[in-house]
GUFI-873547 format. One record per residue: residue in one letter; y, x, z of N, C-alpha, C in turn. Coordinates in steps of 0.1 Angstrom, whole numbers, padded with zeros to 4 digits, always signed. Layout:
N
AYXZYXZYXZ
...
END
This chain:
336
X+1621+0274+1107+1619+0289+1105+1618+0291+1090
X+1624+0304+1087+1625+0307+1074+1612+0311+1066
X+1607+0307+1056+1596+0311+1050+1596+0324+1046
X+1589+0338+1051+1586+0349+1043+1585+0351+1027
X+1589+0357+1022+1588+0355+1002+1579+0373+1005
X+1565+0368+0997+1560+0382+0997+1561+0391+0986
X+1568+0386+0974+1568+0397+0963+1584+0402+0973
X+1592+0397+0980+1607+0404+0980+1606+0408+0992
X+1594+0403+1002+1599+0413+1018+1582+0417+1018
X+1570+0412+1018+1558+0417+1023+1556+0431+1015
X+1556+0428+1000+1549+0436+0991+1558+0446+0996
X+1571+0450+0995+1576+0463+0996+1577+0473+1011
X+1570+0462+1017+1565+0471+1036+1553+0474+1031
X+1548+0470+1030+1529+0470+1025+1531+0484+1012
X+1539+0484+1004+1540+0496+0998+1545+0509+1003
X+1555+0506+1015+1562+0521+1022+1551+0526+1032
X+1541+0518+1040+1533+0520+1051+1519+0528+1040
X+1515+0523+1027+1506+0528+1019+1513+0545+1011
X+1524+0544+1012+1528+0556+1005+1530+0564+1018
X+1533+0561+1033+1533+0568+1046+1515+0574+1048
X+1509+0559+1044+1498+0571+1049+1491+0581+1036
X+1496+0575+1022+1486+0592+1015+1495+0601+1013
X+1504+0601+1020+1511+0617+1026+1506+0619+1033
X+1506+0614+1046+1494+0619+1057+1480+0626+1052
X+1479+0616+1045+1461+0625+1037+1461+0638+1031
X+1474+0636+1024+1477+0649+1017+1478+0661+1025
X+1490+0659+1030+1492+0669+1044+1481+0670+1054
X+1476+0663+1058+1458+0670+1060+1448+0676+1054
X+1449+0670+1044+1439+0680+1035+1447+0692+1030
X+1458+0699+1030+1457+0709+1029+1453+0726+1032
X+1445+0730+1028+1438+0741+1032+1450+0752+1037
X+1447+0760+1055+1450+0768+1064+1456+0782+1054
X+1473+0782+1056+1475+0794+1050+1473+0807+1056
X+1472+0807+1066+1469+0819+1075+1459+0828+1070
X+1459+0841+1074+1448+0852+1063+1435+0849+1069
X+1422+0850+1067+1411+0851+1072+1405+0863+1069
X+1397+0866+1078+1383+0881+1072+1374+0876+1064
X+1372+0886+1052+1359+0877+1041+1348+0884+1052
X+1337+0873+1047+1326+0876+1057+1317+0885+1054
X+1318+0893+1040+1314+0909+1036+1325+0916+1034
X+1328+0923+1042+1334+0936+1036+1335+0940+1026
X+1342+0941+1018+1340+0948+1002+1342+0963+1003
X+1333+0967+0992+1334+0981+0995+1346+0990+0991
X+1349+1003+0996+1359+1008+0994+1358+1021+0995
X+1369+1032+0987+1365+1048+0984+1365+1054+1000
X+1353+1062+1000+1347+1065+1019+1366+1075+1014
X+1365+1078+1032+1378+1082+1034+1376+1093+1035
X+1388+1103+1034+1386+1121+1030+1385+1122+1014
X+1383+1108+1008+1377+1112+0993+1388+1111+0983
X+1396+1121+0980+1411+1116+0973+1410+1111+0964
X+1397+1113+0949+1395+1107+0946+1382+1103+0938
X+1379+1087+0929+1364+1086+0932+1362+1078+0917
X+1351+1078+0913+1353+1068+0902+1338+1061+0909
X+1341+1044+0911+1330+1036+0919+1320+1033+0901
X+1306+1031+0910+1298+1024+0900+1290+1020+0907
X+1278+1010+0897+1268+1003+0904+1256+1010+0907
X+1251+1013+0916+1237+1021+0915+1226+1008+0916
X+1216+1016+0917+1197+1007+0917+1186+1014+0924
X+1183+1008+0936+1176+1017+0941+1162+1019+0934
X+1157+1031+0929+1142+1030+0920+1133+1042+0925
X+1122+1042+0922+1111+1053+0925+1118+1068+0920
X+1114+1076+0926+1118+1090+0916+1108+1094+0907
X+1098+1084+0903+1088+1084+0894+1093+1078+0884
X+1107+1067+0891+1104+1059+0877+1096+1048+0884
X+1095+1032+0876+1084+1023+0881+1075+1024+0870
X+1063+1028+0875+1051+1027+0866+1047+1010+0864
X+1046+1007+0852+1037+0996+0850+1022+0996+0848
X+1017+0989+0855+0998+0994+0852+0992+0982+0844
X+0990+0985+0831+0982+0974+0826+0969+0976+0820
X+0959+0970+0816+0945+0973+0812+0941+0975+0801
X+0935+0982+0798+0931+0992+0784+0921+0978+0778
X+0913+0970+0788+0902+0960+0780+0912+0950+0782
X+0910+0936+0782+0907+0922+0785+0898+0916+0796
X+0900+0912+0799+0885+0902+0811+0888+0903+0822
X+0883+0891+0834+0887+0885+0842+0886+0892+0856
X+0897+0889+0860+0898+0904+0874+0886+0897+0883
X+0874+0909+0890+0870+0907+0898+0871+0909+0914
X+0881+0919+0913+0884+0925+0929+0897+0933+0925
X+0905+0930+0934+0919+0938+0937+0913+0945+0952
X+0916+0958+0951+0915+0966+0959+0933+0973+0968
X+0939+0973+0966+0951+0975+0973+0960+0961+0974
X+0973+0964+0982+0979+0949+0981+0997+0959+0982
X+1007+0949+0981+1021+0960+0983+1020+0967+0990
X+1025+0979+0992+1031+0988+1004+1017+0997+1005
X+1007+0996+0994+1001+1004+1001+0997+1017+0991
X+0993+1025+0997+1001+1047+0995+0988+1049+0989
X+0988+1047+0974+0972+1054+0970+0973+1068+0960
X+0962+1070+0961+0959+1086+0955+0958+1085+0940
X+0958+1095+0935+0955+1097+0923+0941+1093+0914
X+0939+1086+0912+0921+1083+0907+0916+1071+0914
X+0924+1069+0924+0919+1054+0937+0918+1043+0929
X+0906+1033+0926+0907+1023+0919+0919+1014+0924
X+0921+1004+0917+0932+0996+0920+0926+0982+0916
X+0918+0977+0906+0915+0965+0907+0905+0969+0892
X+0895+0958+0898+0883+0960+0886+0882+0947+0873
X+0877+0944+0866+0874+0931+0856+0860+0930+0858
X+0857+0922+0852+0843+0916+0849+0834+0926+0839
X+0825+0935+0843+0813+0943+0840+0802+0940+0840
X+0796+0930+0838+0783+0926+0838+0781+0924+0821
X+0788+0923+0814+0786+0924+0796+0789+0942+0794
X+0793+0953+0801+0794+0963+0800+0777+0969+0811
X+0775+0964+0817+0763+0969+0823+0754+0967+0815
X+0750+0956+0806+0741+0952+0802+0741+0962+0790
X+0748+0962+0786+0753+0974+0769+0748+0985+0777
X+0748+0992+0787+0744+1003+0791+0730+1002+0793
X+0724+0992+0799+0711+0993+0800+0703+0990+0788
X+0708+0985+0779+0704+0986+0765+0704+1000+0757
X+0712+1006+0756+0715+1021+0753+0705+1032+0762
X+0702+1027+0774+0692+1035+0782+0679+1031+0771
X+0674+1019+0768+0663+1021+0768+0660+1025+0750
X+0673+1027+0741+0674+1031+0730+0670+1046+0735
X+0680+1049+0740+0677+1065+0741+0660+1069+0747
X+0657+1060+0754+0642+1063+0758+0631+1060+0741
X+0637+1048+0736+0626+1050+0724+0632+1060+0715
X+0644+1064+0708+0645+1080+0705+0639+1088+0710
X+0637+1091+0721+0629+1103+0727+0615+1102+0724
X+0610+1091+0722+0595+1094+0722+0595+1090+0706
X+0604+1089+0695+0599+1088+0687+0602+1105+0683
X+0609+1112+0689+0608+1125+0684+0596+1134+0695
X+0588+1127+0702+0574+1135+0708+0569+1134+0697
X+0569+1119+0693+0559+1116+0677+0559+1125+0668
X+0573+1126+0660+0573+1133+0652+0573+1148+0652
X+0573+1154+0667+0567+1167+0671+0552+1169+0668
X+0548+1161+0675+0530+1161+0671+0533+1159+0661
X+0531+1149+0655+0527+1152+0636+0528+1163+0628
X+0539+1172+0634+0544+1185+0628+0537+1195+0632
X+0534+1194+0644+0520+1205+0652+0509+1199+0643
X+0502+1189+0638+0495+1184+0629+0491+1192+0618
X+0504+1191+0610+0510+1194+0593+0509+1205+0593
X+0509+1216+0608+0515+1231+0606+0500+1233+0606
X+0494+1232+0615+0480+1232+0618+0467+1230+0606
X+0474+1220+0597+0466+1217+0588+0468+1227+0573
X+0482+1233+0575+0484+1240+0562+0480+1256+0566
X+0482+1258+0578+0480+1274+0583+0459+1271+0579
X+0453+1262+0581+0438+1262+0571+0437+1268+0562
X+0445+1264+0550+0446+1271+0537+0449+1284+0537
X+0457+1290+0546+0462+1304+0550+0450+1311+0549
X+0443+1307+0561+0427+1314+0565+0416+1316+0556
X+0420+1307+0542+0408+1308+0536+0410+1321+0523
X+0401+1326+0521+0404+1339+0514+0401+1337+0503
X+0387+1329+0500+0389+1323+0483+0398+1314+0479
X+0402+1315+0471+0410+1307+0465+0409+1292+0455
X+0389+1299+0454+0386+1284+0448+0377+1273+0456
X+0384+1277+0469+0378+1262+0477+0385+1252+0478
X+0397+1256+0473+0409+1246+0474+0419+1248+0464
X+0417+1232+0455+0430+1231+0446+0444+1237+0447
X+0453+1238+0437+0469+1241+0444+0471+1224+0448
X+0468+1217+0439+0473+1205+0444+0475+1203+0458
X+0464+1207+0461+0459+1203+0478+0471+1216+0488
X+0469+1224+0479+0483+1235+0484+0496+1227+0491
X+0498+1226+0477+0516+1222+0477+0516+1208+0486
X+0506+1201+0485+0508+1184+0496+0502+1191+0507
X+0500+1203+0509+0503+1205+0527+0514+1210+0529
X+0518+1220+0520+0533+1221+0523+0543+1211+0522
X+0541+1201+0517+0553+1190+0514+0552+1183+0529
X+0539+1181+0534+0535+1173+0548+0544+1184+0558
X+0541+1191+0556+0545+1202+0570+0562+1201+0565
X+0569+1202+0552+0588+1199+0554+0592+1180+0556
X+0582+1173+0549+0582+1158+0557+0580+1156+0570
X+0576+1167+0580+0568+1166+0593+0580+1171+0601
X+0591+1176+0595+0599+1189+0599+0613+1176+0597
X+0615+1170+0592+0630+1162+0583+0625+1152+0592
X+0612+1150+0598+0612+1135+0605+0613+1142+0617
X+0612+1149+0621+0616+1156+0637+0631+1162+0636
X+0635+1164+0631+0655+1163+0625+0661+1148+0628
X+0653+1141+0620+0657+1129+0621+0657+1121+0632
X+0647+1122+0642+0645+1122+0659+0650+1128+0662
X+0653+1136+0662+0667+1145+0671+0681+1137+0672
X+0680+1134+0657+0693+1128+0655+0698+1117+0661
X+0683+1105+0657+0686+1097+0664+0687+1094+0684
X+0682+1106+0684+0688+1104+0700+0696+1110+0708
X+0704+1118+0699+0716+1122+0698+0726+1109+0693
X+0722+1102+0682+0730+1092+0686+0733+1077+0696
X+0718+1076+0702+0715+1069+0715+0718+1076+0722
X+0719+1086+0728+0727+1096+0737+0748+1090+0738
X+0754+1088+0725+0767+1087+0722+0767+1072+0721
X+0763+1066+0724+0762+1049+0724+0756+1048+0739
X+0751+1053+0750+0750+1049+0757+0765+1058+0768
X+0767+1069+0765+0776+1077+0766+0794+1065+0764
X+0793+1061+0753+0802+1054+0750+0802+1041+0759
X+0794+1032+0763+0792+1019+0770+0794+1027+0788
X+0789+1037+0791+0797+1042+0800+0805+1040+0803
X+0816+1047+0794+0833+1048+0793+0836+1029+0793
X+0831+1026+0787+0834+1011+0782+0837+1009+0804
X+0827+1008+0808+0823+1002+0820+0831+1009+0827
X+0836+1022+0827+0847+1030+0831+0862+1026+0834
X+0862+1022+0820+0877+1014+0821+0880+1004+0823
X+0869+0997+0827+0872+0982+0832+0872+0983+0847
X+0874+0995+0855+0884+0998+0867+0895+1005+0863
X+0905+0998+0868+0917+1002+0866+0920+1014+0877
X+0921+1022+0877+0927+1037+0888+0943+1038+0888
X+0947+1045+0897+0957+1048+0898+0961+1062+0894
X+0972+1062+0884+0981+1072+0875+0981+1084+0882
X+0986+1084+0895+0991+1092+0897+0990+1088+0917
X+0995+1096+0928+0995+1098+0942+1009+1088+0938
X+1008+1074+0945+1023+1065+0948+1022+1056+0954
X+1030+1044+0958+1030+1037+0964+1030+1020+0956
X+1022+1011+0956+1021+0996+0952+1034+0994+0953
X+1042+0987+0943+1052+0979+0946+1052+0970+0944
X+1040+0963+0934+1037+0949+0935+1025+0949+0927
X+1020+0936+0932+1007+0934+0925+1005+0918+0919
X+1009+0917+0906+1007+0908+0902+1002+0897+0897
X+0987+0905+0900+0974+0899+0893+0965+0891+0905
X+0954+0884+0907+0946+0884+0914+0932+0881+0909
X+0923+0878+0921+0907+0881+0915+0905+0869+0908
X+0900+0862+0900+0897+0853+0891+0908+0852+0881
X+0920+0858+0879+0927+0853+0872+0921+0864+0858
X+0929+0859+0843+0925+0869+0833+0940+0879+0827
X+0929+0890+0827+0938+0899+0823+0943+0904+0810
X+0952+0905+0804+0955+0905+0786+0950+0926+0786
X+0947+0931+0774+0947+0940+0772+0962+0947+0769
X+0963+0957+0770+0975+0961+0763+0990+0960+0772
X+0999+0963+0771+1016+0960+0778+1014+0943+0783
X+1022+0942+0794+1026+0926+0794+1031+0924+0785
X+1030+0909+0786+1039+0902+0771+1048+0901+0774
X+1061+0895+0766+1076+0896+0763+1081+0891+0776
X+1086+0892+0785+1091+0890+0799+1084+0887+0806
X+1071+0891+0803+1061+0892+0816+1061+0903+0828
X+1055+0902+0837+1055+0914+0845+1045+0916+0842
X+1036+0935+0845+1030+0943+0844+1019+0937+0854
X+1005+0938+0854+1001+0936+0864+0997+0938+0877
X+0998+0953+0872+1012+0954+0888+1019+0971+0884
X+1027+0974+0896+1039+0983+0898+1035+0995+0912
X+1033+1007+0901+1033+1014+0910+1047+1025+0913
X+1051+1031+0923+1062+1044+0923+1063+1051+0933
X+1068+1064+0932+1071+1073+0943+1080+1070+0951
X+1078+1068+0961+1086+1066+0971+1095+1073+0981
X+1091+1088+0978+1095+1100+0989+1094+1109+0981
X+1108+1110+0974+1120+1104+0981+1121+1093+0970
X+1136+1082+0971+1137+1077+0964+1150+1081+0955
X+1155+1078+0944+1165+1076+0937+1176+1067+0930
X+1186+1067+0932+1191+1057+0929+1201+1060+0912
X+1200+1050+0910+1205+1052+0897+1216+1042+0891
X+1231+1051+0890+1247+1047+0895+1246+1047+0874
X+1252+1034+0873+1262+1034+0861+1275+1037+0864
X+1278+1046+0849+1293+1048+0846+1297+1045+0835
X+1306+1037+0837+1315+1032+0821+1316+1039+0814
X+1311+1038+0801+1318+1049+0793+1331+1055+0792
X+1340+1044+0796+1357+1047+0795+1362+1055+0807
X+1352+1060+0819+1351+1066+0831+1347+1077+0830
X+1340+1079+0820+1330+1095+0819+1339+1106+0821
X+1348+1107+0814+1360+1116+0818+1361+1122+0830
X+1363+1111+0838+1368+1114+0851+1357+1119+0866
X+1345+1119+0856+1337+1123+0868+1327+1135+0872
X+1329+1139+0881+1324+1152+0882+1312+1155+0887
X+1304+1156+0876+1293+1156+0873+1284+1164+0881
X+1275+1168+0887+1276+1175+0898+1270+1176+0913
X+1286+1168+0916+1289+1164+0930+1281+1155+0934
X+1277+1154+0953+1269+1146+0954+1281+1134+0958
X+1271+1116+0961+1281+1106+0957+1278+1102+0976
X+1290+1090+0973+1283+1083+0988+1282+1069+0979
X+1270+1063+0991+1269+1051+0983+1265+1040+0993
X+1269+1028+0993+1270+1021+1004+1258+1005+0999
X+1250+1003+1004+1241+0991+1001+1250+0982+1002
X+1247+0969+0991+1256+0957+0992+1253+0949+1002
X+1268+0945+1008+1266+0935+1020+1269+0943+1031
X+1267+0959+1033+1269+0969+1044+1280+0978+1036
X+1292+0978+1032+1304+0987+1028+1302+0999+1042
X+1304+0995+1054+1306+1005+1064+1293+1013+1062
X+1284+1014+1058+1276+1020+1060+1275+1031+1049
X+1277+1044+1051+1279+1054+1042+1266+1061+1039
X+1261+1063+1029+1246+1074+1028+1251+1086+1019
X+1247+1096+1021+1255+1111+1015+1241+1107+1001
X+1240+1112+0992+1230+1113+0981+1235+1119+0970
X+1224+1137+0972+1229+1148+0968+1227+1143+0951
X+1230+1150+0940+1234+1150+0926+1215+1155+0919
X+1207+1145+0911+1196+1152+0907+1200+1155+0890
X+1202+1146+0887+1205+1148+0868+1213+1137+0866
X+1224+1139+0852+1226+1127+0844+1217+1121+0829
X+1211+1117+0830+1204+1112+0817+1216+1117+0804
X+1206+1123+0795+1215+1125+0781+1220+1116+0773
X+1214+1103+0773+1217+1091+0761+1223+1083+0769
X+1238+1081+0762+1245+1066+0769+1236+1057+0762
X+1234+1050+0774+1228+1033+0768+1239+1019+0775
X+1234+1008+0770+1240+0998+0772+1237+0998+0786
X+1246+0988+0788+1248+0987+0805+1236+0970+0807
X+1232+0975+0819+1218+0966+0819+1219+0961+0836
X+1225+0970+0844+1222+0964+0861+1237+0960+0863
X+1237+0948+0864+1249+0936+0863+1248+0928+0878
X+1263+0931+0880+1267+0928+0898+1272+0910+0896
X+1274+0903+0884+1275+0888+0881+1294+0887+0887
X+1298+0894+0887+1309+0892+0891+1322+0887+0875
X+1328+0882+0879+1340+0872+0870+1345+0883+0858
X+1346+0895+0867+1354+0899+0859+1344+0914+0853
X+1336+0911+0856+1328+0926+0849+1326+0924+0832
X+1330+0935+0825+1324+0938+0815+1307+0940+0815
X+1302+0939+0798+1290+0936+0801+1288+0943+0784
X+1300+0941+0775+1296+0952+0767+1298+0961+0761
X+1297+0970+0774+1302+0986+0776+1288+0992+0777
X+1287+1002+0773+1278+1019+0773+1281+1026+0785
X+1273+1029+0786+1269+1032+0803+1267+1050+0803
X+1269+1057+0815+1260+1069+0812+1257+1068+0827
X+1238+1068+0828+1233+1071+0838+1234+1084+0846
X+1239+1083+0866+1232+1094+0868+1226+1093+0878
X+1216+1102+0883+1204+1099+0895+1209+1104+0904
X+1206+1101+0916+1208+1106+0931+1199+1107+0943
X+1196+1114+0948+1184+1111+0957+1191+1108+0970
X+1179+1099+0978+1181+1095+0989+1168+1095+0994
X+1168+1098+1012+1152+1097+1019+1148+1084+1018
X+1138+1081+1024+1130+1071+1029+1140+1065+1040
X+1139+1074+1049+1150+1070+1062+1160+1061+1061
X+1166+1060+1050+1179+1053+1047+1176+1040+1047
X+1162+1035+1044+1157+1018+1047+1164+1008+1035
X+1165+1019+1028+1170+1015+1015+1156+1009+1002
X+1157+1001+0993+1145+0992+0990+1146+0993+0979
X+1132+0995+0970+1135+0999+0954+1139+0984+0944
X+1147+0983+0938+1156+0975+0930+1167+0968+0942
X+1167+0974+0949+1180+0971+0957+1191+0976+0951
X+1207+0967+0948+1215+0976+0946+1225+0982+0955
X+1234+0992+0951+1243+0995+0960+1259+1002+0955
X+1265+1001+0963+1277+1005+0953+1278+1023+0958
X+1285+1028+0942+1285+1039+0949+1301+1049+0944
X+1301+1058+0949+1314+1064+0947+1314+1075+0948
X+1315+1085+0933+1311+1097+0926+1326+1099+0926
X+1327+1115+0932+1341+1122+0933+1345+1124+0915
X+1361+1124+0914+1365+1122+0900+1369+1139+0899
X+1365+1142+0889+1367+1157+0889+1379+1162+0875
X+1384+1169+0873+1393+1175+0864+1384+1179+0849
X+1376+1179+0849+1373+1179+0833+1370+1170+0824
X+1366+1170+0820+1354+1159+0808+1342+1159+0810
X+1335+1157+0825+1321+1155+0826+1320+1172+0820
X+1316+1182+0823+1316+1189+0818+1306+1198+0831
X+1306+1191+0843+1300+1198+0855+1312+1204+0866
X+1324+1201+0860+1332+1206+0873+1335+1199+0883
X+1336+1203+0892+1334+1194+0909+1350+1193+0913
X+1350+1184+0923+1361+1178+0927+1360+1181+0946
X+1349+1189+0951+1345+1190+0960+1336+1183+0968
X+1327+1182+0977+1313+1175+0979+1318+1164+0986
X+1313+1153+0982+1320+1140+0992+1316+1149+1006
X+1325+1141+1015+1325+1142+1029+1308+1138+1034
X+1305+1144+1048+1293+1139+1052+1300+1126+1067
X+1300+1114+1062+1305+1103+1067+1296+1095+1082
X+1301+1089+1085+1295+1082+1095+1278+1074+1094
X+1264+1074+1097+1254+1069+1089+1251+1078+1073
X+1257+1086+1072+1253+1094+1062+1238+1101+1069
X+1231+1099+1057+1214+1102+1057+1216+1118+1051
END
C-alpha cells in the first residue's frame, strides 16, 4: 500500500474541511435581516397636528423646587416630615441642637432680672435725694444751711436721676439680648416657606448641618414644591424660536409611553434664552445651543413625577414667536 505524503494530500483536505467550517460560523453568526419593533416606541407629532416643532420638557413644581437650607450650623436633632408629605406654611421641618441657645436665654433671663432690680435701686435712692433736697426747700432761713450743702443736694438728686436712666437702659438692653437669643433658638427650627409638598429630604437626625446654600454639587437639605398643579418645562432651540407659536397649548408624551398624549394648556415663556441644561444623552443632540424656556401646566392626575422628562410638541406657528397661534393642538386620546 501506498504511503500517504501529508504536506501533498493530508494538509490540503484538512485545509478545505477548516475553510468549510468558518463559513459555516460566519453564515451563523450573521445577524436576522428581517425588520423588528423597537421595544419603545419613539415619539412622534400627535396626529391632526400639521405642524409641530418637538422639544424636551421637565416635569417641575409650579413653585419651582425650593431648596431649604439653615440660617445656623449644628447637628440635626429631629426631622419632622419625610417625602410626599403636604405641609403648611410655618410647619416645622427639622430642628438642630438648642441646648447652647437655651442656655443663652436663660442667662439673659436672669440679666434682665438683675437690670430690673438695679433700677428699683436706683429709684429709691432718687426718692432719697428728692426727699432730702425738697428739706432745704422747707426751710425759710437761709442761714441754717450753707449753699454748699445746697448745690450737693442738688447734684445728688441729677446723680440719683442719670443712675435711674442708666437702669432703664440697662434693661432695655437685657430685654434685646435676651429678645435676640430667642430668635437665636427660633431659627434653629427650620419651618416651612410656604403651603407644599417634601420632595426630598436629605438630611437626618445626628447628622451635621452646614449654615448657608449647599456646597458646590451638593444637594439642599431638603426640597420642597407645589404640586397642584404641576409644570413642565419644554426647551426650544434657539434655531426653532421662529417657528413656534407661542401661545398654543402643547401635547406632551412621558418617555417610554409615545402613545400616551396629555393636552398641557400654555402658562408663560421665560424672557432670557439660557444655555440648554435638560439633556436627553442621545448621539446626536447638540449641547451648545441657547435654549428658550416655555412652561405648561399639567394636573396631578396625569401621574406624571417632578424631574421626570417628557417629550413634547408645540404647534409651529407663522410668525417669529411673536404669540401667533397655529391652532390649539387636538384634544387626543389620554389627554388630561
Amino acid at each position: 500500500m501506498k504511503k500517504l505524503s501529508f504536506a501533498r494530500q493530508v494538509l490540503p483536505v484538512l485545509a478545505l474541511v477548516l475553510i468549510a467550517l468558518s463559513a459555516w460560523f460566519i453564515w451563523g453568526g450573521q445577524p436576522e435581516d428581517g425588520l423588528t419593533q423597537p421595544a419603545i416606541t419613539p415619539p412622534t407629532t400627535p396626529a391632526g397636528q400639521v405642524a409641530s416643532v418637538a422639544g424636551v420638557g421637565v416635569v417641575e413644581p409650579s413653585s419651582e423646587v425650593i431648596a431649604i437650607g439653615s440660617n445656623l450650623a449644628g447637628i440635626v436633632t429631629r426631622v419632622f416630615v419625610e417625602e410626599g408629605t403636604q405641609v403648611a406654611q410655618g410647619q416645622p421641618l427639622f430642628t438642630l441642637d438648642d441646648r447652647e441657645a437655651r442656655a443663652d436665654i436663660a442667662e439673659a433671663v436672669a440679666r434682665v432680672a438683675t437690670a430690673r432690680a438695679q433700677v428699683m435701686e436706683a429709684e429709691a435712692a432718687l426718692a432719697v435725694a428728692r426727699r432730702q433736697d425738697a428739706l432745704y426747700a422747707d426751710i425759710e432761713d437761709d442761714r441754717a444751711f450753707s449753699r454748699q450743702e445746697l448745690i450737693a443736694s442738688g447734684g445728688d438728686v441729677s446723680t440719683a436721676r442719670a443712675r435711674v436712666a442708666s437702669a432703664r437702659a440697662g434693661v432695655t438692653a437685657a430685654e434685646a439680648a435676651l429678645a435676640a437669643a430667642r430668635v437665636t433658638l427660633a431659627r434653629l427650627t427650620v419651618v416651612a416657606p410656604r403651603t407644599a409638598e417634601v420632595l426630598a429630604v436629605n438630611t437626618r437626625a445626628g447628622e451635621y448641618a452646614s449654615a448657608g446654600p449647599a456646597p458646590t454639587g451638593g444637594d439642599p437639605l431638603m426640597e420642597l414644591g407645589v404640586t397642584r398643579p404641576l409644570h413642565i418645562r419644554v426647551d426650544i432651540d434657539e434655531d426653532q424660536i421662529a417657528r413656534v407659536a407661542i401661545g398654543a397649548p402643547a401635547i406632551v408624551s412621558p418617555r417610554g409611553d409615545a402613545q400616551r398624549r396629555i393636552r398641557a394648556p400654555f402658562v408663560r415663556a421665560e424672557p432670557k434664552i439660557s444655555p440648554k441644561r435638560s439633556l436627553t444623552n442621545a448621539a446626536t443632540e447638540r449641547v451648545d445651543v441657547r435654549v428658550l424656556q416655555l412652561l405648561y401646566v399639567v394636573e396631578p392626575s396625569t401621574d406624571l413625577r417632578v424631574g421626570q422628562q417628557v417629550d413634547a410638541f408645540v404647534p409651529a406657528g407663522a410668525g417669529r414667536g411673536n404669540g401667533s397661534r397655529a391652532g390649539s393642538a387636538p384634544q387626543t386620546d389620554g389627554a388630561q
